[in-house]
FIZA-874352 format. One record per residue (C-alpha): residue in three letters; y negated, x, z. Coordinates in nm, 4 decimals, m for minus. Layout:
// residues N
ATOM  aa        v        u        w
ATOM Ala        Y        X        Z
...
END
This chain:
// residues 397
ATOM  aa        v        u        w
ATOM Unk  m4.2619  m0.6883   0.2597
ATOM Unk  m4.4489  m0.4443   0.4771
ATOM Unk  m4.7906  m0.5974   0.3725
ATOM Unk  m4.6425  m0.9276   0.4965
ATOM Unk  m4.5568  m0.7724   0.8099
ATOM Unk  m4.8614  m0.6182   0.8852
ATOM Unk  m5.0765  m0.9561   0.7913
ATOM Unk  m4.8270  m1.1090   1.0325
ATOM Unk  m4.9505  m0.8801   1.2832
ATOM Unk  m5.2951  m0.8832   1.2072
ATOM Unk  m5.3752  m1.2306   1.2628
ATOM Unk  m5.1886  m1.2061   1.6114
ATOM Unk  m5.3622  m0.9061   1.6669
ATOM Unk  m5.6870  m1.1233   1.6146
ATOM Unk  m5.5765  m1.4109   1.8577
ATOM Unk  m5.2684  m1.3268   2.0896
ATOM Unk  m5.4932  m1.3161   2.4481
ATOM Unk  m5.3438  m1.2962   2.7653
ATOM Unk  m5.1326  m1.0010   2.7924
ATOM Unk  m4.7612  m0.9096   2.7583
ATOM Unk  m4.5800  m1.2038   2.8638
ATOM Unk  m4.8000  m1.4490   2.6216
ATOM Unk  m4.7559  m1.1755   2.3907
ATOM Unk  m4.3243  m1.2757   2.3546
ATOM Unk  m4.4665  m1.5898   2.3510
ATOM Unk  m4.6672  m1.5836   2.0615
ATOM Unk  m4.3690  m1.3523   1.8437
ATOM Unk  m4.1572  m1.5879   1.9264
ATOM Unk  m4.4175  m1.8525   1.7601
ATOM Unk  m4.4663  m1.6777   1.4478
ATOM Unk  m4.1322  m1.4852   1.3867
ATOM Unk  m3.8442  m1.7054   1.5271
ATOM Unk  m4.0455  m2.0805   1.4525
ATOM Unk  m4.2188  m2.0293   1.1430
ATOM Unk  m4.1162  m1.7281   0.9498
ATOM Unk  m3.7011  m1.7489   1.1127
ATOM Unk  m3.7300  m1.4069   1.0770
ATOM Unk  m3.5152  m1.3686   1.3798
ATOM Unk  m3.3681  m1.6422   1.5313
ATOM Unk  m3.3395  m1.6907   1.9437
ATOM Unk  m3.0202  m1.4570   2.0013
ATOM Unk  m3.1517  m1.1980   1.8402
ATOM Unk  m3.4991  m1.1970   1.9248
ATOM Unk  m3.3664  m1.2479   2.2693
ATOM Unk  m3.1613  m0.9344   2.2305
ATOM Unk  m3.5265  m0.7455   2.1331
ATOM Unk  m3.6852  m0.8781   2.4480
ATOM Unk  m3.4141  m0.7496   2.6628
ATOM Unk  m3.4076  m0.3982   2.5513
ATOM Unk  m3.7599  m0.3539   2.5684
ATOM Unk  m3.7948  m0.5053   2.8772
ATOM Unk  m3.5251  m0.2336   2.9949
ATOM Unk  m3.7384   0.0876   2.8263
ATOM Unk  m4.0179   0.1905   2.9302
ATOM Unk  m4.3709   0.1755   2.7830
ATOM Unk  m4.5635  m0.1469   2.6244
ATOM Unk  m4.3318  m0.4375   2.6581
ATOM Unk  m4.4642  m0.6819   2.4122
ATOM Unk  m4.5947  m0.3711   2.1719
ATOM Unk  m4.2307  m0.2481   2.1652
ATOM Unk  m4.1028  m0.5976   2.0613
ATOM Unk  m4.3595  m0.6333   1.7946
ATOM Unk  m4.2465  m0.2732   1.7015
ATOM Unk  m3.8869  m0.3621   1.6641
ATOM Unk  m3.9613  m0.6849   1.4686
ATOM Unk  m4.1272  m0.4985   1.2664
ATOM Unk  m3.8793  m0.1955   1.2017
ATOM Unk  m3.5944  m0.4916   1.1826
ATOM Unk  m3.8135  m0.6120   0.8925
ATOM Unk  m3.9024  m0.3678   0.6743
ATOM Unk  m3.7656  m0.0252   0.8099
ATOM Unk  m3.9622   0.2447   0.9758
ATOM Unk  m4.3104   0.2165   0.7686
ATOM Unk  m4.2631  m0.1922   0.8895
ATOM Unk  m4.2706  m0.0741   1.2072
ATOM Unk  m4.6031   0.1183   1.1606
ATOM Unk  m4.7809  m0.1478   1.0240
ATOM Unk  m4.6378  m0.4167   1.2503
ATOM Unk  m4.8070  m0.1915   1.5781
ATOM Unk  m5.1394  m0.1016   1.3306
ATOM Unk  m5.1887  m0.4950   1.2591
ATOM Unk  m5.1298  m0.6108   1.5919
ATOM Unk  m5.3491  m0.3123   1.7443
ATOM Unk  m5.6491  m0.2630   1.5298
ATOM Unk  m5.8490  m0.5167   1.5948
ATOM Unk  m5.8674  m0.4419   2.0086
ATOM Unk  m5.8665  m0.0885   1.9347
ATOM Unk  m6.1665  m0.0725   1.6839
ATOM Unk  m6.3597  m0.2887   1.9494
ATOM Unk  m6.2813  m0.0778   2.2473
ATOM Unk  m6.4205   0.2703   2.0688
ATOM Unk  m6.7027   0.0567   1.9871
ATOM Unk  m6.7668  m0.0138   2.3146
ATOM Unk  m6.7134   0.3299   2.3880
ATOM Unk  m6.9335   0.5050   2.1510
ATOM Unk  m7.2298   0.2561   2.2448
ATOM Unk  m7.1328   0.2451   2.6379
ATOM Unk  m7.2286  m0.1353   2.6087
ATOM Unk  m7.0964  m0.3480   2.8752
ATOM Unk  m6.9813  m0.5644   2.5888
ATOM Unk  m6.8473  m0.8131   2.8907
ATOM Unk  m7.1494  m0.9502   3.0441
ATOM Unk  m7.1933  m1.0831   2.6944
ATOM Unk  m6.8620  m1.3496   2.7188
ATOM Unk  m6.9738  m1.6816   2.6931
ATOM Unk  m6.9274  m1.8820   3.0678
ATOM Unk  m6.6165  m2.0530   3.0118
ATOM Unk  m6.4307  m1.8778   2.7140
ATOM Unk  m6.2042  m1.6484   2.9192
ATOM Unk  m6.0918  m1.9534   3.1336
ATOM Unk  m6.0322  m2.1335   2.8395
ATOM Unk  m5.8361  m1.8852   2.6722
ATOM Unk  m5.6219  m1.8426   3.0406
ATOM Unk  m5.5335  m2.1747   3.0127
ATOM Unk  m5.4460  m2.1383   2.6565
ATOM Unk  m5.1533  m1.8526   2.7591
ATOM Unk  m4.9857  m2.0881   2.9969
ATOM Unk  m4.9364  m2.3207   2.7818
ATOM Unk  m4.8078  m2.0281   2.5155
ATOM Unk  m4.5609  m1.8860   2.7625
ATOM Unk  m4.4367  m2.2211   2.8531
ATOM Unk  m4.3499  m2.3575   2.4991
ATOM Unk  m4.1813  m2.0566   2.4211
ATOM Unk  m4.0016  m2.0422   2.7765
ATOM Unk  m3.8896  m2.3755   2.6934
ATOM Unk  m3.7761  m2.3090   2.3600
ATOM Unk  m3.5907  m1.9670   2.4531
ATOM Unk  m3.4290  m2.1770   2.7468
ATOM Unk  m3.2523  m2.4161   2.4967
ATOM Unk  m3.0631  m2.1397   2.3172
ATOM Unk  m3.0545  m1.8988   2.5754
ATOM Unk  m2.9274  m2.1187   2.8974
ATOM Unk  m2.7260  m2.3664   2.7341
ATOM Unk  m2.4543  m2.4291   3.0007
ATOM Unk  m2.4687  m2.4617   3.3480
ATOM Unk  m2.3321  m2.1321   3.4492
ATOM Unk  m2.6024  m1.9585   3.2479
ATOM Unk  m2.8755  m2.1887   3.3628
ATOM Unk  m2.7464  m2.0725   3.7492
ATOM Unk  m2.7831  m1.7362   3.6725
ATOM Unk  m3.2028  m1.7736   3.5036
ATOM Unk  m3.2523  m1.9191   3.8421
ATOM Unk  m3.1115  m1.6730   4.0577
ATOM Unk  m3.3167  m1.4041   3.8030
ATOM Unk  m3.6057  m1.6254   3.8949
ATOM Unk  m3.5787  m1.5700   4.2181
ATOM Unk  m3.5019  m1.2048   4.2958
ATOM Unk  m3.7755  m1.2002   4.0328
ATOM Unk  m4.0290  m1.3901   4.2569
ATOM Unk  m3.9005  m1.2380   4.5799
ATOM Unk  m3.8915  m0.8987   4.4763
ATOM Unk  m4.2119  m0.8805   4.2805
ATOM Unk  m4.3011  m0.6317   4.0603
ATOM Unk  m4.1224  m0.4487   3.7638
ATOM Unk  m3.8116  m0.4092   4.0935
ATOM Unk  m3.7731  m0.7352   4.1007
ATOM Unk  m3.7551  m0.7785   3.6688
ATOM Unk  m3.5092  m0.4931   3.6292
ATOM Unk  m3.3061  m0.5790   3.9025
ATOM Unk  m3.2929  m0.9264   3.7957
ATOM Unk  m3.1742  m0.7925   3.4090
ATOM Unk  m2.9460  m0.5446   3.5696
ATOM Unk  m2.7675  m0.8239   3.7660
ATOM Unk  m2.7588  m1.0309   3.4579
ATOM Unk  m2.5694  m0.7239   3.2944
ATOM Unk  m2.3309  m0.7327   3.6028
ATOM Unk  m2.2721  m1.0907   3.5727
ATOM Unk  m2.2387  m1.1285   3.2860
ATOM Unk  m1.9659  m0.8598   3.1948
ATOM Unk  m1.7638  m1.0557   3.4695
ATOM Unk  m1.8599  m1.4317   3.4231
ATOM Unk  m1.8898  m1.4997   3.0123
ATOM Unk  m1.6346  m1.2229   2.8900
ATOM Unk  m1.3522  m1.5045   2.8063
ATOM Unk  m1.6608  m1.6820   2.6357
ATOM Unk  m1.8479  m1.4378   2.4649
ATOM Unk  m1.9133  m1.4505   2.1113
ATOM Unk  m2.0093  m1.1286   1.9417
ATOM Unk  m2.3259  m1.1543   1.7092
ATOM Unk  m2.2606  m1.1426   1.3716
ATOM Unk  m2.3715  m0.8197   1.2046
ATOM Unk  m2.6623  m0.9796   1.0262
ATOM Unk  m2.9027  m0.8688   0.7867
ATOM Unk  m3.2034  m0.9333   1.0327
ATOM Unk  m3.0271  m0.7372   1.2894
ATOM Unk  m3.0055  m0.3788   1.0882
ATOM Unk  m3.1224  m0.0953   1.2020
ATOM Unk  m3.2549   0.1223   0.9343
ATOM Unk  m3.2601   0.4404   1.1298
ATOM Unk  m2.9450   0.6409   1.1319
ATOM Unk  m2.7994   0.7344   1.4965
ATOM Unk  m2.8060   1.0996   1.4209
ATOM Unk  m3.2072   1.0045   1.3462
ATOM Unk  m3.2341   0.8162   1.6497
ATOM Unk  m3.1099   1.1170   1.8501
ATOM Unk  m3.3463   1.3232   1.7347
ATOM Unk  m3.6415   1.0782   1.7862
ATOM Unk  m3.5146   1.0485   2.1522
ATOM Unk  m3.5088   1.4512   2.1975
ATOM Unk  m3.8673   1.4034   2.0610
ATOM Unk  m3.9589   1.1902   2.3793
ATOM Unk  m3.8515   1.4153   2.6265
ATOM Unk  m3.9772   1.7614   2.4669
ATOM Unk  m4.3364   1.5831   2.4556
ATOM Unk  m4.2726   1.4076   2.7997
ATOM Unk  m4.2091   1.7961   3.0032
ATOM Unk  m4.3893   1.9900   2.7268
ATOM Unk  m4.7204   1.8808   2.7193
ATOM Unk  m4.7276   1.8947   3.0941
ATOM Unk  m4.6541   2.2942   3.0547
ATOM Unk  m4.9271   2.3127   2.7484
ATOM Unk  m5.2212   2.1426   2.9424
ATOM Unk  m5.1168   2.4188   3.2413
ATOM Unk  m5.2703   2.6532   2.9653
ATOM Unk  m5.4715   2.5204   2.7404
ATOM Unk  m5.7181   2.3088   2.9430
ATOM Unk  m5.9103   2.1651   2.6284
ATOM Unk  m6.0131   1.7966   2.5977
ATOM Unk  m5.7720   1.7180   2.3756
ATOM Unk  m5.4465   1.8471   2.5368
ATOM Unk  m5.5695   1.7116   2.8354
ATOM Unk  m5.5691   1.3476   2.7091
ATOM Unk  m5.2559   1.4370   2.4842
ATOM Unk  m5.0627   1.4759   2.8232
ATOM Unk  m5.2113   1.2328   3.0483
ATOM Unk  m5.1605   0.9282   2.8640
ATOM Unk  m4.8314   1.0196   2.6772
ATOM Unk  m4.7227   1.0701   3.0075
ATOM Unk  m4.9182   0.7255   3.1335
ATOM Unk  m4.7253   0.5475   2.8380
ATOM Unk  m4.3884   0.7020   2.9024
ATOM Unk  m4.3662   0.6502   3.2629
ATOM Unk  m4.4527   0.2410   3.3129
ATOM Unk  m4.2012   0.0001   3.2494
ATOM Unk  m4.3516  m0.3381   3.1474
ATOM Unk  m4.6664  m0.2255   3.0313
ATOM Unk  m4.9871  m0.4425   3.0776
ATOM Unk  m5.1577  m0.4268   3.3663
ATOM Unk  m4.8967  m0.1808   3.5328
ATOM Unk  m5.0529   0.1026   3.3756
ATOM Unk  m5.3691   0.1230   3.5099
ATOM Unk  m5.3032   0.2867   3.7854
ATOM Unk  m5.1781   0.5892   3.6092
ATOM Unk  m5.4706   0.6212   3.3536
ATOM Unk  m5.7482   0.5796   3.6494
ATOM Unk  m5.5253   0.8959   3.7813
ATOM Unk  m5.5476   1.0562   3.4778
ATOM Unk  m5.8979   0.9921   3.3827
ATOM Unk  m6.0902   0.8866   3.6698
ATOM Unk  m5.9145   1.1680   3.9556
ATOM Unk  m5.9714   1.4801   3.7280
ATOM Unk  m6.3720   1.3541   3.6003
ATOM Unk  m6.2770   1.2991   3.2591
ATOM Unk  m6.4297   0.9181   3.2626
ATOM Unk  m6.6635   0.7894   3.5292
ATOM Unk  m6.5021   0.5102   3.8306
ATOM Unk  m6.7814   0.2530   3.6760
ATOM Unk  m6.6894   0.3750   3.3405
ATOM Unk  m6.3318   0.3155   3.3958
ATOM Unk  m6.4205  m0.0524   3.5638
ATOM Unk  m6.6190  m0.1321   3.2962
ATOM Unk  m6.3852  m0.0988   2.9951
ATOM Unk  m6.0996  m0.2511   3.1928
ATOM Unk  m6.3092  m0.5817   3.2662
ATOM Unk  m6.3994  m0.5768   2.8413
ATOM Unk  m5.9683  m0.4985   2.7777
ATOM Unk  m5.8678  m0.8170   2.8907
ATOM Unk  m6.1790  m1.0505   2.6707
ATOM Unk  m6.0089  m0.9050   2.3816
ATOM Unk  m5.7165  m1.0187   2.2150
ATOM Unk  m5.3902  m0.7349   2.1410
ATOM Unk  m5.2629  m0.5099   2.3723
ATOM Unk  m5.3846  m0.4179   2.7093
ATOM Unk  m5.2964  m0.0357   2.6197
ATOM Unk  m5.6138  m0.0477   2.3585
ATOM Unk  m5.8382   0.0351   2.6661
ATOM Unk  m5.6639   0.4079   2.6208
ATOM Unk  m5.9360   0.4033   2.3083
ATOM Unk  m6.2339   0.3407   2.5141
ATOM Unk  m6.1161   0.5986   2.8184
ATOM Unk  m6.0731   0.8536   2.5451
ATOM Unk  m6.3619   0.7665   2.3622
ATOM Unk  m6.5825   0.7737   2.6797
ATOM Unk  m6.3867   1.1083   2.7827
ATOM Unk  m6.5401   1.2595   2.4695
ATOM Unk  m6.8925   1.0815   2.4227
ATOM Unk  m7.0558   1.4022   2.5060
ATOM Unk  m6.9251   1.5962   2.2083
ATOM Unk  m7.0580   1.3205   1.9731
ATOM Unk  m6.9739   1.0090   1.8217
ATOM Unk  m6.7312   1.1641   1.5396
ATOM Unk  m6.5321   1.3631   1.8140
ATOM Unk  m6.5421   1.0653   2.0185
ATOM Unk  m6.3411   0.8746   1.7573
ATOM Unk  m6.1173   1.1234   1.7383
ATOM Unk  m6.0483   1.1200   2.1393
ATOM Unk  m5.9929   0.7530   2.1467
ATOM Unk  m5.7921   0.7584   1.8349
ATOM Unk  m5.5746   1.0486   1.9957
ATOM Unk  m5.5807   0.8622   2.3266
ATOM Unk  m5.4791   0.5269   2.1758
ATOM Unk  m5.1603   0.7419   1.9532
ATOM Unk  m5.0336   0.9431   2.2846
ATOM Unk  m5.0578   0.5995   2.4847
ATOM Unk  m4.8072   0.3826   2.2803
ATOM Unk  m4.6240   0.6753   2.1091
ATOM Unk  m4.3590   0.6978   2.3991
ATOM Unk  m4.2690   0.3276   2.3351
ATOM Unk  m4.2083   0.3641   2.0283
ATOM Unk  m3.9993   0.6841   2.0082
ATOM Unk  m3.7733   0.4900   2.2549
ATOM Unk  m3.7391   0.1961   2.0408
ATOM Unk  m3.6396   0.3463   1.7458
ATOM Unk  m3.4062   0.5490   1.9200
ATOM Unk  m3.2203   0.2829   2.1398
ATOM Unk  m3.2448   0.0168   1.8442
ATOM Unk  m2.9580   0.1202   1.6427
ATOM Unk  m2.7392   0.1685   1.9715
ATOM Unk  m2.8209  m0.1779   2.0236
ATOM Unk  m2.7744  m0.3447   1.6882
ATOM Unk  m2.4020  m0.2399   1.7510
ATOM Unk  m2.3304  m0.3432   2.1008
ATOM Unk  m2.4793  m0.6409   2.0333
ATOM Unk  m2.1502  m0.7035   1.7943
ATOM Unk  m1.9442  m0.6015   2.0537
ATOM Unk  m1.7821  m0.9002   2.2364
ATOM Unk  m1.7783  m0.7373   2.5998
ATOM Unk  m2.1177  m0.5734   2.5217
ATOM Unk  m2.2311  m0.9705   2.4083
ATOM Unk  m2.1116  m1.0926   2.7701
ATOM Unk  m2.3379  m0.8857   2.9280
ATOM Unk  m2.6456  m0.9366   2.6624
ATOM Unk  m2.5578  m1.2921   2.7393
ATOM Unk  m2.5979  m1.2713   3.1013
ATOM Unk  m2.9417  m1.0515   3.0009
ATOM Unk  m3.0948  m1.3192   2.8022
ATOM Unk  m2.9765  m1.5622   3.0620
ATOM Unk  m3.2165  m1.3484   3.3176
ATOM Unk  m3.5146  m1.2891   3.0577
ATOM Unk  m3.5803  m1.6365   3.0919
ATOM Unk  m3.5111  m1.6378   3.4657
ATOM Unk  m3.7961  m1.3413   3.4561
ATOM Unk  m4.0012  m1.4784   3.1967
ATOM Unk  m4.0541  m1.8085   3.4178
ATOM Unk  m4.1452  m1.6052   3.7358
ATOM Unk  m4.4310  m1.4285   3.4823
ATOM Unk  m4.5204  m1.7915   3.3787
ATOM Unk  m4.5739  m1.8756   3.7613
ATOM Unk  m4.7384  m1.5548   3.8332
ATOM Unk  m4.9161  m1.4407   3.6971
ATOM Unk  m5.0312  m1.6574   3.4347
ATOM Unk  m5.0491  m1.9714   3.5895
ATOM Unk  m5.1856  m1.8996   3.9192
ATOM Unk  m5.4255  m1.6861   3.7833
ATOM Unk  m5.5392  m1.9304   3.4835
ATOM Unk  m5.4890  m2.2669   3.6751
ATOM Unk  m5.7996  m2.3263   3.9536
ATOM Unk  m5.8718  m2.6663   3.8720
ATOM Unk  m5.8095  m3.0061   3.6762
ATOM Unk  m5.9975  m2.9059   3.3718
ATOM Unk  m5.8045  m2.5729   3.3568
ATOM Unk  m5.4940  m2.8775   3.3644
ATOM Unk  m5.5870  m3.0434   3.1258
ATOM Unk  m5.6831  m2.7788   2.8738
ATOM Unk  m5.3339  m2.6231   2.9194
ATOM Unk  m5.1762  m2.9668   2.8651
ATOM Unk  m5.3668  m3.0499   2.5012
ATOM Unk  m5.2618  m2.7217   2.4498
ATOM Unk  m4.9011  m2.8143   2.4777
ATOM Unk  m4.9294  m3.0510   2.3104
ATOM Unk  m5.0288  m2.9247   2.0602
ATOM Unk  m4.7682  m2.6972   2.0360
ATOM Unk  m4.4849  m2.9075   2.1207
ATOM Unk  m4.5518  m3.2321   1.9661
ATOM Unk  m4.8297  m3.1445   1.6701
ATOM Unk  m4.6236  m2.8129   1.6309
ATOM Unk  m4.9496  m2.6566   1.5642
ATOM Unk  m4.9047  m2.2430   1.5276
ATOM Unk  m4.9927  m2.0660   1.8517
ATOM Unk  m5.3063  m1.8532   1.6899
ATOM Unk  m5.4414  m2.1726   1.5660
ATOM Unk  m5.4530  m2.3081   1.9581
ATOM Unk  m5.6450  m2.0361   2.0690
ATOM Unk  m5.9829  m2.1321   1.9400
ATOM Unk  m5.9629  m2.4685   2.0595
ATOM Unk  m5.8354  m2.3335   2.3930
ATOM Unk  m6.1677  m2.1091   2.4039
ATOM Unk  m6.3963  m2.3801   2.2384
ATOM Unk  m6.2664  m2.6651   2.5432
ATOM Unk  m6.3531  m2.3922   2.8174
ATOM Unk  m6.7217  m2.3271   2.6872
ATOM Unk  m6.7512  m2.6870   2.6669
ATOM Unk  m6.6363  m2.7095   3.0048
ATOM Unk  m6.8584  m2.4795   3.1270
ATOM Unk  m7.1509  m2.6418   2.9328
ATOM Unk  m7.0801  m3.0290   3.1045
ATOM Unk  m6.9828  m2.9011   3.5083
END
C-alpha cells in the first residue's frame, strides 16, 4: 500500500506543472476520479484544512492523502514521490550553477500554462457538482469568489473560508448531514500524538530562532530561516518567496542573481514550488563542496516543508471527528462551498490570465479539456501533449 502511494506520487511528481492550485487539481484527478480513494466530500474536507494551516497548500493535501492512505510512513512517501523529482533537479542545478532555464525549448512553458487551466477548470467543475449542489450553496462560492477577487491575496482566501464557516454554521445547520466515519477518513495518529507533534512545531518555530542567536554555523542558519519561511506562509507557492530572498539573499547566504536564477528554473519544473529551498541551500553551501552542498539543500528542502507537515498530522485527527459532527458539517459545508468560490478566483488569476495571451494559448487549453472531460484522459497524460502543442506553436508563428 505505501509503494502504491508513493508511485502515485511519483508520476505526479514527474508531471503536475503549474503550481498549487493545478496541484488540487491534479489529486483530485488521480485520487478522487481514478483511484476513489477519497471521494469529493472528503477530499474537499482535506483542501479546506490545509488551505486554513499554514505552509505548502497542495504539499499538505498530498501529505494528508497520503497519511489517510497508509498511515504515517504513507505520508512520507506520498511528499518523497511527489517531491523528488523537482528536488533532485534543483541541487543539480545548484551544484553545477547552470542556468538550466535558458535551455527550455521556445514554447514548452506556454504550452504547459495552458495545460493548468484547463487542469484547474475540470476539476473546479467537477468539485462544483458535489460541492455547490443547491442554490444557497452555489450563492455563497460566488460571494467567496468575490471577496476572493476583491480582496486579493491569501486575505481575501481566508476571509472568504472564514465567512463560509460563519455561514454556514447559521444557513445549512437544519440541513447538514454529518460524514459518515469512513474508512478513508481515519486518522491513524492518536490525539495525544498529534499534541505532541503540534508542541513540536512551536518549540522548533521560537527555538531555532534562539539557537542561530548562538551558533551562527551554516547549517543552523538555514535550519531556522526556512523552517521559519515554511511555517509562516499560508498558501504556499509563490507566497514564499519573499521570505526566503529575506532569508538568503538579505544576510549573503545566496547571491540576488543566484536567487533570480533558480526561481526562473522552479517554475520549468514540475512538483512543488518549495523544491527551490534545495537549490538556495545548495548554492548557500557550494563553497564547502559538492557533498556538503547536498547536504545544505537536502537540510534546506526538510526545514522548508517540515512545518506543513507537523501541522497536518496534528490538526488531521481533530478534523476526521468534526467532520462527523453535524454542526461542525454545516460549517465544513459552507467551507467547501467557498473552496470552490476561491479555487475559481485562482483559476481567473492567476492561472488564466497569466497562461492565456492569445488564440493558440485558447485553443491548446480547450483540446486540453477536452481531453479531460470528454476522452477522460488522466491529467499527467495531458501534460505532454500540452507541452508538445506549445513547441509546435512556437515552431509554425
Amino acid at each position: 500500500m505505501i509503494s502504491d502511494v508513493f508511485f502515485a506520487f511519483l508520476r505526479l511528481g514527474f508531471t503536475a506543472f503549474g503550481g498549487p492550485v493545478a496541484h488540487i487539481g491534479y489529486f483530485r484527478d488521480e485520487f478522487v476520479e481514478r483511484r476513489k480513494w477519497l471521494n469529493d466530500e472528503a477530499y474537499a474536507d482535506v483542501v479546506a484544512l490545509c488551505q486554513f494551516l499554514p505552509g505548502p497548500a497542495s504539499s499538505q493535501v498530498g501529505l494528508a492523502i497520503g497519511m489517510l492512505k497508509a498511515g504515517p510512513w504513507g505520508a512520507l512517501a506520498a511528499w518523497t514521490g511527489f517531491t523528488l523529482p523537482s528536488a533532485i533537479l534543483m541541487t543539480a542545478a545548484a551544484l553545477s550553477l547552470v542556468q538550466l532555464g535558458e535551455a527550455i525549448p521556445p514554447g514548452l512553458l506556454e504550452g504547459l500554462k495552458a495545460v493548468v487551466v484547463a487542469v484547474v477548470a475540470h476539476a473546479l467543475i467537477g468539485m462544483a457538482r458535489s460541492l455547490t449542489p443547491d442554490i444557497p450553496r452555489l450563492v455563497l462560492a460566488v460571494f467567496a469568489l468575490a471577496v476572493t477577487l476583491y480582496v486579493g491575496g491569501v486575505t481575501g482566501q481566508l476571509i472568504a473560508i472564514g465567512a463560509g464557516i460563519a455561514i454556514g454554521l447559521v444557513a445549512f445547520r437544519s440541513s447538514a448531514v454529518a460524514a459518515e466515519q469512513s474508512a478513508d477518513f481515519v486518522a491513524p495518529i492518536p490525539k495525544p500524538v498529534s499534541l505532541i507533534l503540534l508542541v513540536a512545531f512551536a518549540v522548533l518555530l521560537f527555538g531555532l530562532p534562539f539557537l542561530a542567536s548562538h551558533d551562527h554555523s551554516l547549517a543552523i542558519q538555514i535550519a531556522d530561516g526556512f523552517y521559519r519561511s515554511g511555517a509562516l506562509v499560508f498558501g504556499g507557492g509563490h507566497v514564499v518567496l519573499p521570505l526566503l530572498q529575506a532569508e538568503t539573499v538579505v544576510p549573503g547566504l545566496v547571491g540576488a542573481t543566484e536567487f533570480t536564477a533558480g526561481y526562473g528554473l522552479a517554475q520549468a519544473v514540475p512538483g512543488p514550488l518549495f523544491t527551490f529551498s534545495a537549490f538556495l541551500g545548495g548554492t548557500a553551501g557550494i563553497d564547502q563542496g559538492a557533498v556538503a552542498a547536498s547536504f545544505y539543500a537536502l537540510l534546506a528542502l526538510v526545514m522548508v516543508f517540515l512545518p506543513g507537515a507537523l501541522l497536518v498530522a496534528a490538526a488531521l485527527p481533530y478534523w476526521a471527528s468534526l467532520r462527523a459532527n453535524q454542526t461542525a458539517r454545516a460549517g465544513l459545508n459552507g467551507v467547501n462551498a467557498a473552496v470552490v468560490g476561491v479555487l475559481a478566483a485562482a483559476l481567473y488569476t492567476p492561472v488564466t490570465t497569466t497562461a492565456i495571451n492569445d488564440w493558440t494559448d485558447i485553443a491548446i487549453a480547450a483540446l486540453a479539456f477536452v481531453a479531460l472531460a470528454i476522452v477522460r484522459m488522466p491529467a499527467w497524460s495531458v501534460v505532454p501533449i500540452g507541452a508538445a502543442l506549445g513547441m509546435a506553436v512556437a515552431a509554425i508563428f
